[in-house]
N, C-alpha and C positions, 0 to 999 in steps of 0.2 A: 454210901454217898461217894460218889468220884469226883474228885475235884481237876482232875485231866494234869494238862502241865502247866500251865498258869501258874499255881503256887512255886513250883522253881524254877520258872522264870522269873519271876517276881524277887525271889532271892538272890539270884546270880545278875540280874540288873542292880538291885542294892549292891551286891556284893564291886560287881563293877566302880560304881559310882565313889564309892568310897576305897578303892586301891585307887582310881583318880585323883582323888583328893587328897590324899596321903601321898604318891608320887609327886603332884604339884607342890604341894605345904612344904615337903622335903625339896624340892630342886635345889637347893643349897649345901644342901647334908649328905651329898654321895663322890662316890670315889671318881677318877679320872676315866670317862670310859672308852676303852681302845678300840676304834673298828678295825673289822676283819673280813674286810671287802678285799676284791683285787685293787689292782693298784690303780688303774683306768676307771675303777668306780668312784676310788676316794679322789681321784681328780677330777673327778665330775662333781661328784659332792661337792667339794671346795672351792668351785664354779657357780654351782647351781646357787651355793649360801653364802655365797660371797666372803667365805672365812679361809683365815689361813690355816695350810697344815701342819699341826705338831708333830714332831719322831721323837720320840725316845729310844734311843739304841745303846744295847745293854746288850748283858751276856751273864750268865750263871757263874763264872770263874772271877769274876771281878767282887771285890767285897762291898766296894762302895756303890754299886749296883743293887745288889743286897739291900742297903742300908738306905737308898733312894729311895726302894720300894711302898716304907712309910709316908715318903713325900708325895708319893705318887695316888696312897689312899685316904690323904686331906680332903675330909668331907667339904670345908670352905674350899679349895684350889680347882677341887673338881667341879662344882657347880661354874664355876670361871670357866676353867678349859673346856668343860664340855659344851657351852656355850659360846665360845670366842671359837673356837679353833674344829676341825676334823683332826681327832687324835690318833696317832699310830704307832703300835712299838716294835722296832726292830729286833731283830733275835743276830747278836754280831756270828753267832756260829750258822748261820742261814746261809746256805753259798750267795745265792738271790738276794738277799734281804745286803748283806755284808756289801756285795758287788754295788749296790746303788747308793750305801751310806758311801761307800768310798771316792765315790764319783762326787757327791758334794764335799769331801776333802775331811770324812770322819780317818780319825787316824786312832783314837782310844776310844775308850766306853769307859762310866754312862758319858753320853753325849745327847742334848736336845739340838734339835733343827729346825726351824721355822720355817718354811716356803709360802710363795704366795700361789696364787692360783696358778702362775704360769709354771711352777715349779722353779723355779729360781730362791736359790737360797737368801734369806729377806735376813734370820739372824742365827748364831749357831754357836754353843758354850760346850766347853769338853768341862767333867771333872762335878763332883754329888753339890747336889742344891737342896737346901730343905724346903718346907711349903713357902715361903717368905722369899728366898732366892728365887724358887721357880717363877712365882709371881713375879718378882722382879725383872727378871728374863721376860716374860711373857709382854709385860710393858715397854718391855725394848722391843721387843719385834714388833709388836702394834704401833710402834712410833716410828719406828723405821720404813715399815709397809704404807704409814699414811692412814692406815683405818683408827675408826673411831675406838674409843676405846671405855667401858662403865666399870670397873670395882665396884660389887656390892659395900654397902657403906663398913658393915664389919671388914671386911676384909682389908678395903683402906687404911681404917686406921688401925692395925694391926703392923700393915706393909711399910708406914709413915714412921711407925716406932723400930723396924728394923734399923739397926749402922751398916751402911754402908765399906764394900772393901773385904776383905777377907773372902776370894770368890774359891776359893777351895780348889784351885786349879791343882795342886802336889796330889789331889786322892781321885785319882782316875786311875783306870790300867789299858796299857796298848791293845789292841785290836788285834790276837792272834790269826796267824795265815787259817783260809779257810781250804780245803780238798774241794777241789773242783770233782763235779759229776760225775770226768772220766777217771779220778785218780781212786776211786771208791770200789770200781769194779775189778 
C-alpha cells in the first residue's frame, strides 16, 4: 500500500502549527534579539515599524559588559525590546561600528542608545543596567521620543518595585582607540 506524501505532510504541517503556537505562548519568555542587518536596512526597519533603535555597545575587555550580558538575556526585558524597539549591538572594537557609536558621543562601554527613526539620539546611559534598569531606560526613551509606550503587566509591577537612583555610572570602562583599516596592513 502506498500512501505517497501526504502522511508527511500532514506531520510537518502539525509540526508547524505547534512550533507557532509555542513561539507565540512564549513571545514573553525570550532573550533581546539583535539584528544583523546593514545599517540602511535597520533604518528602514525602524521607519517601516515605527519603532525606535536600540544599540548596545560593548566590548569583550570590559567586565561590566560581561556581566550586562545576563540583562540582556531577560526572557521578560526581551519580549519588551523586541517589540518596542529594532535592537542592535555594537562591537566597540569594530573600527565601523566604534566610528558611528562615537559620533553619537559614546565615549565608554556598555553604553545603550536610543535613536528615533531619523537617527537622532532620543536617549543614551553609559555604565551596566540590570533587567529593571534597562527597562527603566527603555521608559525614558519612549517618553522622550513621544511614543506610546505598554509594560506587560508582569513586568510593571516588577519595575514599580525597583528604587530608584543608584544608576551605576562608576562600572563602565572607556572606549579603547580602535586601528583604522590602514594602520592594520
Amino acid at each position: 500500500m502506498v500512501l505517497g506524501k501526504w502522511p508527511l505532510r500532514l506531520v510537518l504541517i502539525g509540526l508547524a502549527f505547534t512550533l507557532q503556537a509555542y513561539t507565540v505562548g512564549n513571545e514573553k519568555q525570550q532573550k533581546i534579539k539583535f539584528n544583523e542587518l546593514a545599517w540602511r536596512y535597520i533604518c528602514k526597519e525602524a521607519t517601516a515599524k515605527e519603532k525606535l533603535i536600540f544599540i548596545y555597545v560593548g566590548a569583550d575587555y570590559c567586565s561590566a559588559c560581561r556581566r550586562m550580558e545576563t540583562s540582556l538575556r531577560s526572557p521578560k526585558l526581551g519580549g519588551f525590546y523586541n517589540n518596542a524597539f529594532v535592537n542592535v549591538r555594537f562591537d566597540a572594537k569594530d573600527f565601523i561600528q566604534h566610528q558611528r557609536a562615537t559620533s553619537w558621543g559614546v565615549t565608554s562601554v556598555p553604553t545603550m542608545v536610543y535613536l528615533n527613526e531619523k537617527r537622532e539620539v532620543v536617549h543614551m546611559v553609559t555604565g551596566f543596567r540590570d533587567a529593571e534598569g534597562m527597562m527603566r531606560e527603555a521608559q525614558i526613551a519612549m517618553e522622550k521620543s513621544g511614543k506610546s509606550i505598554h509594560i506587560p503587566i508582569e513586568i510593571a509591577d516588577e519595575v514599580e518595585e525597583i528604587e530608584t537612583g543608584n544608576p551605576c555610572d562608576e562600572d563602565k570602562t572607556e572606549m579603547k582607540p580602535v586601528e583604522t583599516p590602514e594602520e592594520t596592513k
